[in-house]
C-alpha positions in Angstrom: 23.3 -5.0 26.0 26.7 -6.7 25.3 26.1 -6.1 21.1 25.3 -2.2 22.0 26.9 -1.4 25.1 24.7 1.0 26.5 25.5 2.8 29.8 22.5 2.7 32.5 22.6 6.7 31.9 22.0 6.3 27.9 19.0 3.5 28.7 17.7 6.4 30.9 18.2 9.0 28.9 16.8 7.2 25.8 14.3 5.1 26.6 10.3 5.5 26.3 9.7 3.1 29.6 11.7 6.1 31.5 9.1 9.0 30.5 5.8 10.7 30.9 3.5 9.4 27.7 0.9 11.6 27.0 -2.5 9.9 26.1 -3.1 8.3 22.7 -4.3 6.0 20.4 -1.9 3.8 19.5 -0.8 0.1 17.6 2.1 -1.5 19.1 3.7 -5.4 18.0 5.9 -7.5 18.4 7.2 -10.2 16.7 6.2 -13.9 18.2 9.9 -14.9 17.1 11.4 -11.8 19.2 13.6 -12.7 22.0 11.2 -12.4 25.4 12.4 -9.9 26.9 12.1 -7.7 24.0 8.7 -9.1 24.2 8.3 -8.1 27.5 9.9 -4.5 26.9 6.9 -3.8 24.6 4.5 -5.4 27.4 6.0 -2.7 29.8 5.6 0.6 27.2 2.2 -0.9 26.6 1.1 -0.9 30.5 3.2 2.2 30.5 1.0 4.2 28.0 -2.3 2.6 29.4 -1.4 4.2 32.3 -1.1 7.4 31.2 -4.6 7.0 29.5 -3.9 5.7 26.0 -5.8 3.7 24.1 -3.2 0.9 23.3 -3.9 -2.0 21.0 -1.0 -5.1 21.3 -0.5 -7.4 18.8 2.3 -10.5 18.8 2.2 -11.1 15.2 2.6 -15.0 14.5 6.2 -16.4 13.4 7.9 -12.9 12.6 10.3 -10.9 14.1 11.9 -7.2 13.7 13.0 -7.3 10.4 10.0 -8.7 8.7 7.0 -7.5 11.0 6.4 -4.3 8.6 5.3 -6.7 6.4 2.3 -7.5 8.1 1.2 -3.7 6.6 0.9 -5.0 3.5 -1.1 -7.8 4.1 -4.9 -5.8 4.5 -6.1 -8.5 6.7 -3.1 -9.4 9.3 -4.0 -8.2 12.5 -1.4 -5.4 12.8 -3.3 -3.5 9.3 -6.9 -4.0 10.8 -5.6 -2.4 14.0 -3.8 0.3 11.9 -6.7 0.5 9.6 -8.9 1.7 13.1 -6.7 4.2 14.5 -7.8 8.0 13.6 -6.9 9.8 10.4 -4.4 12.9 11.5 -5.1 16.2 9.7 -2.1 17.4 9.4 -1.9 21.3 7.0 
């Protein structure tokens, strides 16, 4: 928090781990080369939306970290795409 400075109000205020989810199908990843408590942070929205019924799938991706995990979308068979690749089509008019 020292790079941001966030108030304990603002983390309230803003944060998904302080909210009611409602219940989807989702991907969520982290990178294996985040710092752990990030990594952990993305443990606790997973348990979080599992809770509230969603169908959550988790994925450390191997030796990236949050500036090059989207490219695991362009590789068709990294984990992160297959999982992606799964989740239902929205119909969105």
């Amino acid at each position: 928090n020292r790079e941001i400075g966030l108030e304990l109000r603002d983390i309230a205020e803003c944060s998904p781990l302080f909210r009611s989810p409602r219940a989807v199908r989702a991907v969520l990843a982290v990178g294996e080369l985040e710092p752990v408590m990030w990594k952990a942070q993305t443990r606790a929205f997973a348990n979080l939306m599992r809770a509230s019924g969603s169908e959550i799938t988790l994925i450390e991706a191997k030796a990236r970290h949050h500036f090059d995990l989207i490219m695991e979308l362009a590789e068709v068979d990294s984990e992160i795409a297959t999982a992606f690749g799964k989740l239902p089509r929205c119909n969105i008019r």
